[in-house]
C-alpha positions as CSV (number, residue, x, y, z in Angstrom):
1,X,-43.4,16.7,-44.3
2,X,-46.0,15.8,-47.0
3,X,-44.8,17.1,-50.9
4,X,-47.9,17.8,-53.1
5,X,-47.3,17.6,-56.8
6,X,-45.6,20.0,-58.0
7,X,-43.0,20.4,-55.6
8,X,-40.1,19.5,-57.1
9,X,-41.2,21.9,-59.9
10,X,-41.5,24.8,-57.5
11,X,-37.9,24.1,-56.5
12,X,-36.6,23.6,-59.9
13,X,-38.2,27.4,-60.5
14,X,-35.8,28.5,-57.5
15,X,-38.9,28.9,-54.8
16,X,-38.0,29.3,-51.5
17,X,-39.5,26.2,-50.2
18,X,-41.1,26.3,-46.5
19,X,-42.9,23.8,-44.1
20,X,-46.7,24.9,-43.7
21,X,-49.8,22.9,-42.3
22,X,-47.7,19.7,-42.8
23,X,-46.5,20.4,-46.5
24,X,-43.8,21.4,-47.9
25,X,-44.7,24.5,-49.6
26,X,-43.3,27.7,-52.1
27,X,-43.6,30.8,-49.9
28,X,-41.6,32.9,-52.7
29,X,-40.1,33.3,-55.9
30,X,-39.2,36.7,-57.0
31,X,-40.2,38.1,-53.4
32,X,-43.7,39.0,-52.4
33,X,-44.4,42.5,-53.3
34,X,-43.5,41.3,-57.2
35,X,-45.7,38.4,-57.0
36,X,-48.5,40.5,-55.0
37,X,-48.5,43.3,-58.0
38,X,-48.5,40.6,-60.9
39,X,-52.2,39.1,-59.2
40,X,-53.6,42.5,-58.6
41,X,-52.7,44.0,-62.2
42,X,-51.9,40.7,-64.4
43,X,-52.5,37.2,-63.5
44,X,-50.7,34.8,-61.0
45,X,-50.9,30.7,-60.2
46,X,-50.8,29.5,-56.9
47,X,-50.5,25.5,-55.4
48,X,-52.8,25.0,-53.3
49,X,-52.9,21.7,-52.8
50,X,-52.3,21.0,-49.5
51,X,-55.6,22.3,-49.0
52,X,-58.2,19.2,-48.1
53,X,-61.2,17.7,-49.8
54,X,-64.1,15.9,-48.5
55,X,-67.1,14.2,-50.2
56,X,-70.2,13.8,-48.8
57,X,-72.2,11.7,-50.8
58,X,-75.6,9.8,-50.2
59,X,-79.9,10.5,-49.3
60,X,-78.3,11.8,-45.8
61,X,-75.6,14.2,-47.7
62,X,-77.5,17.5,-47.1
63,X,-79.0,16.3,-43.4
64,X,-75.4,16.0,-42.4
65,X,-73.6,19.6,-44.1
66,X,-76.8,21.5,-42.7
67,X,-76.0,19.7,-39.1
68,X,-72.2,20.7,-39.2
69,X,-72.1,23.8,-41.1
70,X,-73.5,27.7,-40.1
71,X,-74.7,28.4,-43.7
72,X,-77.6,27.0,-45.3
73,X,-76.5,24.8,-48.2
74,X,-79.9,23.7,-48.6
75,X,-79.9,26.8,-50.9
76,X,-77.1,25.4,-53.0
77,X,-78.1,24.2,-56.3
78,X,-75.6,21.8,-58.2
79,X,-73.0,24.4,-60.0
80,X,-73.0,26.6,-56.9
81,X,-70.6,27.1,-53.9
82,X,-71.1,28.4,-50.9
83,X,-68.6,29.7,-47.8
84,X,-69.6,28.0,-44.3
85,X,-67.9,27.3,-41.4
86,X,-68.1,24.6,-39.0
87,X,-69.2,25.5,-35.2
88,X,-67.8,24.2,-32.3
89,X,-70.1,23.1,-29.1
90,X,-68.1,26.1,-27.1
91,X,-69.3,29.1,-29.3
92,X,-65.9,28.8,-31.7
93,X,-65.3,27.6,-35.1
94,X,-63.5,24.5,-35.8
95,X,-62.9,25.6,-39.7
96,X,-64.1,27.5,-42.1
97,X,-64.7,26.2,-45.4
98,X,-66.6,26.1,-49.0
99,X,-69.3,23.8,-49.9
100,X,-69.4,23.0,-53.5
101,X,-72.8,21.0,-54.6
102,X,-71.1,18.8,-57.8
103,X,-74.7,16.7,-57.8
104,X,-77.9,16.3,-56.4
105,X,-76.6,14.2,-53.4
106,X,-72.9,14.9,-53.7
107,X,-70.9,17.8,-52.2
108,X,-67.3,18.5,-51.8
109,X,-66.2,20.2,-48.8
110,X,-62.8,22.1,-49.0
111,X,-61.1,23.1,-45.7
112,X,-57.9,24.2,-44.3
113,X,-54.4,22.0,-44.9
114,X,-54.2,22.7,-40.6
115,X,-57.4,21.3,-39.8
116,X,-57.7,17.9,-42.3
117,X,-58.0,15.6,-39.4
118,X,-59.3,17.8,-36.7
119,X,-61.8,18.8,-39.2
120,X,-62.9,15.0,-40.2
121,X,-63.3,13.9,-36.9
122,X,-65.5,16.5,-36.1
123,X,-68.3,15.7,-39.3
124,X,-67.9,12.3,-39.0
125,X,-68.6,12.4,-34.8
126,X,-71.9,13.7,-36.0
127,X,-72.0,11.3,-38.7
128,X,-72.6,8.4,-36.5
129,X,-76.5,9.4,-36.2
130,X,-77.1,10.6,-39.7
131,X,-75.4,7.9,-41.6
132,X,-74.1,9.7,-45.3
133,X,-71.2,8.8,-47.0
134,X,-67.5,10.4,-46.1
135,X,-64.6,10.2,-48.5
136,X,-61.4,11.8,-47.3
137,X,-60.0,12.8,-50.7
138,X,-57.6,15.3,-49.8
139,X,-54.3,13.4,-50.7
140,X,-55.8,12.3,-54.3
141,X,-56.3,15.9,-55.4
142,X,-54.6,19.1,-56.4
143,X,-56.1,22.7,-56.4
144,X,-54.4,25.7,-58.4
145,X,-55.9,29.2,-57.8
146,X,-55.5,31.1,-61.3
147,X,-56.0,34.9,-59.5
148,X,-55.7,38.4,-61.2
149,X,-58.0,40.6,-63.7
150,X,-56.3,39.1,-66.9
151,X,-56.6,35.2,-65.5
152,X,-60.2,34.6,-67.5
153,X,-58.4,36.3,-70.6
154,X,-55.1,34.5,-70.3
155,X,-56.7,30.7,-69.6
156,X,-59.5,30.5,-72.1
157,X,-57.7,29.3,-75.1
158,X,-57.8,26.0,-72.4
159,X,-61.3,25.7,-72.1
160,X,-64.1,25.0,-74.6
161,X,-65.5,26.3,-71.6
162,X,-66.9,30.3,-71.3
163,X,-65.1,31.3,-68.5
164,X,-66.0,34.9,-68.4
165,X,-70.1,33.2,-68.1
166,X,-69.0,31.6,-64.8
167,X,-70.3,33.2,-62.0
168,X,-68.7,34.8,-58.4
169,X,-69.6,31.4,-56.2
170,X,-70.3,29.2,-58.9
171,X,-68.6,26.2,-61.0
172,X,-68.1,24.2,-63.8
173,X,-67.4,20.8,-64.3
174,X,-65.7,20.6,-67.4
175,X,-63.0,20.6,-70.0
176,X,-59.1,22.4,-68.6
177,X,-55.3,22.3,-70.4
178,X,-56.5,18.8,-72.0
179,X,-57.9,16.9,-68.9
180,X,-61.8,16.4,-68.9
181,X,-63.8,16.5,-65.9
182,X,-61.9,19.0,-63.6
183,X,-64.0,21.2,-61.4
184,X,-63.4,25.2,-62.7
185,X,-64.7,27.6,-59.7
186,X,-64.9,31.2,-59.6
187,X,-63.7,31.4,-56.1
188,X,-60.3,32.6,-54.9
189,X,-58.7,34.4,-52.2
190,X,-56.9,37.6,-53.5
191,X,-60.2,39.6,-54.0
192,X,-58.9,40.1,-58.1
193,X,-61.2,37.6,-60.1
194,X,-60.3,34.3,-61.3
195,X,-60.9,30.8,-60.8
196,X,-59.5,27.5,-58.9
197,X,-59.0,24.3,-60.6
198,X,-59.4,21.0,-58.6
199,X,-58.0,17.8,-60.5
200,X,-56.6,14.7,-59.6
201,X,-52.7,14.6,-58.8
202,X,-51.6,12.5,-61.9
203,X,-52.9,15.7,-64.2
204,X,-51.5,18.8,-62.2
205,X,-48.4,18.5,-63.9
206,X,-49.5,18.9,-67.4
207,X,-51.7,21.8,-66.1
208,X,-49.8,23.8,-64.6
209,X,-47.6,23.3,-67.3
210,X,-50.5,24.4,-70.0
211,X,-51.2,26.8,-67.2
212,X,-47.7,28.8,-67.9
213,X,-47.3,28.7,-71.3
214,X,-51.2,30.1,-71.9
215,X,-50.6,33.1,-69.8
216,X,-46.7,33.8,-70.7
217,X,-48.2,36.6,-72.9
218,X,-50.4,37.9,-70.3
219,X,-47.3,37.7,-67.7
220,X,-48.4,34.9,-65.7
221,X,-46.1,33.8,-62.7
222,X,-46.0,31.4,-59.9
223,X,-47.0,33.1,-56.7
224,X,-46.2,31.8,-53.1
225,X,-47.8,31.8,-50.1
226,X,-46.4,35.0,-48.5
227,X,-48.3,36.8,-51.2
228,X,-51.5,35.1,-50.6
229,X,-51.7,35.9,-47.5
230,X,-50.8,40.0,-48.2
231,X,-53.7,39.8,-50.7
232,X,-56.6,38.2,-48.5
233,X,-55.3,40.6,-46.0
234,X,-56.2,43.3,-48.3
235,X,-59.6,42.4,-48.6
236,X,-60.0,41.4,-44.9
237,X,-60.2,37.5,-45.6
238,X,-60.0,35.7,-42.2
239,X,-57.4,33.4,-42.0
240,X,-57.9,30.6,-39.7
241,X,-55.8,30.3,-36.9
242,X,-55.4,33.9,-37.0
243,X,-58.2,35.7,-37.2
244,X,-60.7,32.8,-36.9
245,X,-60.1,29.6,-34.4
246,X,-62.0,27.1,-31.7
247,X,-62.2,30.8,-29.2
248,X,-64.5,33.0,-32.4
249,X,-67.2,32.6,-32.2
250,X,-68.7,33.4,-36.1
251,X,-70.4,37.3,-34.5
252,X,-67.2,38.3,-33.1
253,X,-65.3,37.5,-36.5
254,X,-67.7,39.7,-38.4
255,X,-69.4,36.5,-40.0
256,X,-72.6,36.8,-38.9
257,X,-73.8,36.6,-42.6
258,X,-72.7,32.9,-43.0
259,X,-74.9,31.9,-39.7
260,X,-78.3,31.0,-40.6
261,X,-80.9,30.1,-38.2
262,X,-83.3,28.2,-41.3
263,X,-82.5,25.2,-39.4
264,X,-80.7,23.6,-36.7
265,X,-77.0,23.2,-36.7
266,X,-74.2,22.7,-34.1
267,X,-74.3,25.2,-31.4
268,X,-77.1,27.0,-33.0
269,X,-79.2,27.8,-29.9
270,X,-76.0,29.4,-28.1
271,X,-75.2,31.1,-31.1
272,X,-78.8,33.1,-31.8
273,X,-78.4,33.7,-28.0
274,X,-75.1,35.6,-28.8
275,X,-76.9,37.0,-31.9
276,X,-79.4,39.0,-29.3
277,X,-77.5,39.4,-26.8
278,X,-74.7,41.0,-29.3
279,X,-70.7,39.9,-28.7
280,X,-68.7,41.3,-26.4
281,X,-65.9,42.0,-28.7
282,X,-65.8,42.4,-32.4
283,X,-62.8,41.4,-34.8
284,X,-62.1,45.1,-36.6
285,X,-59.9,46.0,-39.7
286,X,-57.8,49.1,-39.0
287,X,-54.9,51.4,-41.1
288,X,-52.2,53.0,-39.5
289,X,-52.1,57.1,-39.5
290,X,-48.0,56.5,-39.0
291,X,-45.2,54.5,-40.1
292,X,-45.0,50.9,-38.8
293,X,-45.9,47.8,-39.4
294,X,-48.5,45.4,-37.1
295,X,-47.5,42.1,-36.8
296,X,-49.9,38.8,-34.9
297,X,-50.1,39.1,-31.7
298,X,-49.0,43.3,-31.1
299,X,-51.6,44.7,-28.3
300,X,-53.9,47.0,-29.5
301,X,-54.6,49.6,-27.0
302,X,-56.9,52.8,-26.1
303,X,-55.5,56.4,-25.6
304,X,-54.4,55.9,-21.8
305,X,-52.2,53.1,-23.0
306,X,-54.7,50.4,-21.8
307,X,-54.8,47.1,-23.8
308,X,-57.9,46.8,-25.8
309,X,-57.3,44.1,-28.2
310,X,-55.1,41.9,-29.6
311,X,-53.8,42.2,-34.0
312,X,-54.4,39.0,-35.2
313,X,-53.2,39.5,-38.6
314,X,-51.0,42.5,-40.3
315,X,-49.0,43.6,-43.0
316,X,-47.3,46.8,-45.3
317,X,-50.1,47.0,-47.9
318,X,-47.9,46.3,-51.2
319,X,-51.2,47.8,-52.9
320,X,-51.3,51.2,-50.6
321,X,-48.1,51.4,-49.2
322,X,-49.2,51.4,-45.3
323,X,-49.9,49.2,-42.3
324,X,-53.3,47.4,-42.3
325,X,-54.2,45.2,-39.8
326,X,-57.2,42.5,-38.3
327,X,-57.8,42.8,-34.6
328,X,-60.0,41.6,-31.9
329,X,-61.1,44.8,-29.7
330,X,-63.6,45.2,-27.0
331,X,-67.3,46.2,-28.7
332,X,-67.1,50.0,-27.4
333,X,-63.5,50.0,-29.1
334,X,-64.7,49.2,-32.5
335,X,-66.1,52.4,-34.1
336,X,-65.3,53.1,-37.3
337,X,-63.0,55.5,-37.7
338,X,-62.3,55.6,-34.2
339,X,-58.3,55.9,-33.3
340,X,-56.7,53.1,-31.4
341,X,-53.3,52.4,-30.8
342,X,-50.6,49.5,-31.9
343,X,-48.0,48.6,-29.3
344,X,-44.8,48.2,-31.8
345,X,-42.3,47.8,-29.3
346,X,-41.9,51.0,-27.0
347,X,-44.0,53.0,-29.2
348,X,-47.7,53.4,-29.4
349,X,-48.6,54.0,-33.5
350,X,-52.2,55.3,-34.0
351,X,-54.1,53.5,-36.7
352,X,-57.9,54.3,-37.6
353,X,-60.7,51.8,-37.7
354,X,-61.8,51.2,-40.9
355,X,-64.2,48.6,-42.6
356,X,-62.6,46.3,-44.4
357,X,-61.6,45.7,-47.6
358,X,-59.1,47.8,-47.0
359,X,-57.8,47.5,-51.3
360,X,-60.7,48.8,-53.4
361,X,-59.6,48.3,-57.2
């Protein structure tokens, strides 16, 4: 079980600590629906550290990302990140990821604590033809997502960098909490504004530190994972392994506008073939009409009691107070506002299709 950084300071500030992806990792504090509520209405800091890193350096830098990745990063100009994923040769994804441009032949991939190795493997098979340069930096690194509508407010006494001036998708490479040179992105996961801050290990400390005592008078917390996940499940975030995996293919999950057929790229031909063609099933976002709560792997099912679909992800909405749920149906199943059924238990709970996000703030 791999520690990152601050782990003995999450258990000094009473998290419950739990393995994920490898790491050893806060999934609480106070309990989710606190933590959830302080990133939608104030400002929260998450670790994220175990997530991975991976430069790609060199004349051959782009040739390779535009061979491994769905989305076209030759439109990425340095200061600007983009959301990809990686295809698979079998019409799934291996990972989905961002794709920061940090200089004209330098990018940094980040991708999914789970996939690290499965991930690296996969560029660097396709490597072998190309020839750019590969640095694993994931285990050097530390990423804190700074997420909620105060978090620009509460950090900027940090920065001699405007942080309201950065843009959705884009970063800065500058001055944080007293460390030069840390990357400052306006990207996150909770759909409530902020930023993520990449720096190496040997400064996390002092930031998150800097981090706490900036925002104390905005009511800054640590947040865990648990709430994380209730938040990108609010705005209909795929999670891979969940919603996303090697048996999506990027049509079925609904991210058909990361897939761009400006060049060629893993799988590609297969892919606009599916694109025509159109998928067979469709991953939907639904809201229960009843009490109950859908969990991974409930059936979904049709009127008659037949089994349509499967949830992939669901929660009780902290923000609305109801079950919302991610799903894979059959294509004729996934009308919006159509009703289908969730199989909790004996009992078959109608819930609505809706398109996702299901929080609108």
């Amino acid at each position: 079980m791999k520690n990152t950084a601050l782990s003995e300071i999450h258990e000094a500030l009473g998290a419950k600590m739990v393995p994920f992806a490898g790491f050893n990792m806060p999934v609480s504090y106070e309990g989710v629906n606190a933590e959830h509520e302080t990133v939608r209405k104030a400002v929260g800091v998450f670790d994220v550290s175990h997530m991975g890193e991976f430069l790609i350096e060199g004349p051959n830098a782009l040739d390779l990302i535009q061979r491994v990745t769905s989305n076209d990063a030759s439109k990425l100009t340095v200061g600007k990140a983009q959301y990809s994923c990686f295809p698979n040769e079998t019409g799934g994804i291996v990972d989905d990821l961002i794709v920061y441009r940090i200089k004209d032949e330098t990018y940094l991939l980040v991708v999914n604590a789970s996939n690290i190795e499965k991930d690296w493997n996969h560029i660097a098979k396709y490597n072998e033809t190309i020839g750019a340069e590969m640095r694993n930096i994931s285990d050097d690194f530390s990423l804190l997502a700074i997420q909620g509508p105060k978090a620009v407010e509460a950090m900027q006494s940090l920065s001699s960098v405007d942080l309201s001036s950065i843009k959705f998708y884009n970063f800065v490479v500058g001055d944080f909490a007293g460390i030069d040179h840390v990357i400052i992105s306006a990207t996150g996961y909770t759909g409530s504004g902020g930023f993520e801050i990449y720096c190496k290990n040997s400064e996390v400390v002092q930031i998150w530190s800097k981090v706490l005592e900036a925002g104390a008078d905005f009511g800054i917390k640590p947040i865990g994972l648990a709430a994380r996940d209730t938040l990108r499940l609010e705005m209909g975030y795929c999670l891979y392994g969940n919603d996303i995996d090697d048996n999506t293919s990027p049509f079925e999950a609904g991210l058909g506008w990361i897939t761009k057929f400006t060049k060629e790229f893993v799988n590609s031909e297969a892919l606009a073939k599916e694109k025509a063609e159109g998928p067979k099933r469709k991953l939907i976002g639904f809201q229960m009409q009843e009490k109950g709560i859908p969990r991974q792997g409930y059936a979904i099912v049709d009127a008659s009691g037949n089994e349509i679909g499967k949830v992939t992800s669901g929660t009780m909405s902290p923000s609305m107070g109801q079950g919302i749920g991610m799903g894979y149906v059959k294509v004729e199943n996934a009308t919006l506002d159509e009703t289908i059924f969730i199989q909790i238990r004996k009992n078959q709970v109608p819930a609505t299709v809706v398109k996702p996000p299901f929080y609108k703030n």
